[in-house]
N, C-alpha and C positions, 0 to 999 in steps of 0.2 A: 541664219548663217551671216555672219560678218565679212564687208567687203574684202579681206582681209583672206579671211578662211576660202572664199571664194575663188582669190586669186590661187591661192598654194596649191587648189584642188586643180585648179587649171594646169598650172605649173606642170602638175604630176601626171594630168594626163595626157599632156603634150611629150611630155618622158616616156609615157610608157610604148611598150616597145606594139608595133602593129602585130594585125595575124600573120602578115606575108612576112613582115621582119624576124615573128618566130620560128615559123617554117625551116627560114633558112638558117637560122641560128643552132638550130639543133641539126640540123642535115648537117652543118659544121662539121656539128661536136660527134654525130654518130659515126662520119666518118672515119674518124681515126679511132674512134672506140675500140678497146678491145676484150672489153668485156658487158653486159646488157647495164643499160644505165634506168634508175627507177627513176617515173617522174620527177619525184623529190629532189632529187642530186640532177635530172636537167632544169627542173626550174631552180634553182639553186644559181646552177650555173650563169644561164643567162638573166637573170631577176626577173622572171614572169613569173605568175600566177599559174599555182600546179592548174588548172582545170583549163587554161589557156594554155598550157603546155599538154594536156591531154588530146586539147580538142586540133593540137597542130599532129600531133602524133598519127591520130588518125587521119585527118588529112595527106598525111606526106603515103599511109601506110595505102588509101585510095589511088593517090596518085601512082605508086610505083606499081601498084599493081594492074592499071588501065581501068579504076573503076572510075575514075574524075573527067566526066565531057571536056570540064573547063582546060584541065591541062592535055589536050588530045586524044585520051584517052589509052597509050601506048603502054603495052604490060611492060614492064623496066625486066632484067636480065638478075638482079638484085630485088632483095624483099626486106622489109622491115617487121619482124618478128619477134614478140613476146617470150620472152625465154627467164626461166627464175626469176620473174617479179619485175622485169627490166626490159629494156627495149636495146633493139643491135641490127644491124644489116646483115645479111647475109646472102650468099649466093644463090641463086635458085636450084635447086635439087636437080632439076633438068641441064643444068650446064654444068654440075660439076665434075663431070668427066672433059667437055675440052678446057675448061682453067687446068684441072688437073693433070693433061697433057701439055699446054702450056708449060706449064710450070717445071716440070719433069723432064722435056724434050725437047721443049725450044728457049728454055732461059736456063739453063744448066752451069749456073754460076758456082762456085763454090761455096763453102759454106766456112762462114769465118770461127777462128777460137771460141769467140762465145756463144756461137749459136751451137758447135759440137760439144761445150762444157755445158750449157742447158742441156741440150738433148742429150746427153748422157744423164743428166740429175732427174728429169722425165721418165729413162728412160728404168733406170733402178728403184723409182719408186713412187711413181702411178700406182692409184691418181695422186696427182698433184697441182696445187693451186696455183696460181702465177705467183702470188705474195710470199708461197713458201718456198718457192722458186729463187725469189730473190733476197730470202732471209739465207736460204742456204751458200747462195753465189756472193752476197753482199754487195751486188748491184742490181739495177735498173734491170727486169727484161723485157719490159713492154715490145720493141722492138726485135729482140730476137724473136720470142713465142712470135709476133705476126710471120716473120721467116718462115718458121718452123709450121707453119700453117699454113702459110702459100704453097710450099712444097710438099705439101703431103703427108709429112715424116711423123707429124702429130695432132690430135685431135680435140675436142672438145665432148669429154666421155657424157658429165653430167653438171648442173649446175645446184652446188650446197644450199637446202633446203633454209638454214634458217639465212647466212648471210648471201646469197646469189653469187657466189662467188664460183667461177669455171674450173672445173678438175679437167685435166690434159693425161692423155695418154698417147703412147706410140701405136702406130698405124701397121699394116701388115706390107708397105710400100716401107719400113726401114726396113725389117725382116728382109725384103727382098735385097735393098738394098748389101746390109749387111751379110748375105748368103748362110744365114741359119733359120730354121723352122718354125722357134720359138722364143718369148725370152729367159726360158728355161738354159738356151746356148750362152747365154751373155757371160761373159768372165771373174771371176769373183773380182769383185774392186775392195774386199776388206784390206789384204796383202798389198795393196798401194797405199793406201792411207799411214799416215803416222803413227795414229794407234789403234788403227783398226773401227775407228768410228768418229772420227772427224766429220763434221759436218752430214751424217748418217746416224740412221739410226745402227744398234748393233745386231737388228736381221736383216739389212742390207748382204746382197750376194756379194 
């Protein structure tokens, strides 16, 4: 090796990002995730090394569960969860009745135009995917769907086998909402439409 090569290699690993600096890198990014992210696409993200993004994964996935002495060992309220191929946060099974009173009963904000023109597009034709979600809306709804998921109104059915991709359906908390049984009650929306299949398929109710 040439003093030369020697330096660059230096260079690079003085660049390269620490275990603690990945840790936090990715706790970032899963935050706002709203769908499970594969290794692939977080080392992508931040430029680590999939196997050094594997091995932070597991780390964060010890820590939040109380299995880490180093970080006090305290089980977090949140879990880091393998779901279709991907990685995500989510809420712990055991709390999700008070978020979901929270959410319900003491943040009882209204719900804006697009989050009621999403969840109606959910809501006629579950499952559906966020991406066809937003081929059908011709916007962004990263942000709604999380709405739409704090409050209860819809869910996360299954995750598509080949591309990981989340299928959303409505919850029996719109049902109540709306004061019908089933979404058998829902209203025909063809007879609105322009011709009967805009942005729908033509077995749309």
């Amino acid at each position: 090796m040439t003093a030369e090569d020697f330096e660059t290699r230096a260079r690079q690993a003085s660049r390269a990002p620490q275990p603690a600096d990945v840790r936090r890198q990715l706790e970032a990014i899963l935050m706002i995730a709203d769908e499970p992210q594969s290794l692939v696409s977080l080392a992508t993200a931040i430029g680590a090394p999939v196997a050094a993004v594997r091995q932070a994964i597991e780390a964060l996935r010890a820590d939040y569960d109380g299995e880490d002495p180093a970080t006090g060992g305290v089980r977090r309220g949140f879990e880091l969860r393998e779901i279709g191929g991907g990685w995500r946060l989510y809420v712990r099974e055991e709390y999700d009745a008070v978020v979901t009173d929270f959410v319900v009963t003491q943040n009882p904000t209204k719900l804006s135009q697009a989050a009621l023109e999403t969840l109606a597009v959910i809501a006629y034709k579950q499952p559906i995917t966020r991406g066809q979600v937003a081929s059908i809306r011709a916007v962004n709804v990263d942000s709604v769907v999380r709405t739409l998921l704090s409050r209860g109104l819809i869910t996360e059915l299954f995750a598509d086998s080949e591309t990981g991709a989340i299928n959303y359906g409505t919850t029996d908390l719109l049902l109540t909402q709306l004061g019908i049984n089933s979404l058998d009650e829902l209203p025909l929306i063809s007879p609105l439409l322009a011709d009967g299949t805009e942005g729908f398929d033509a077995d749309v109710r």
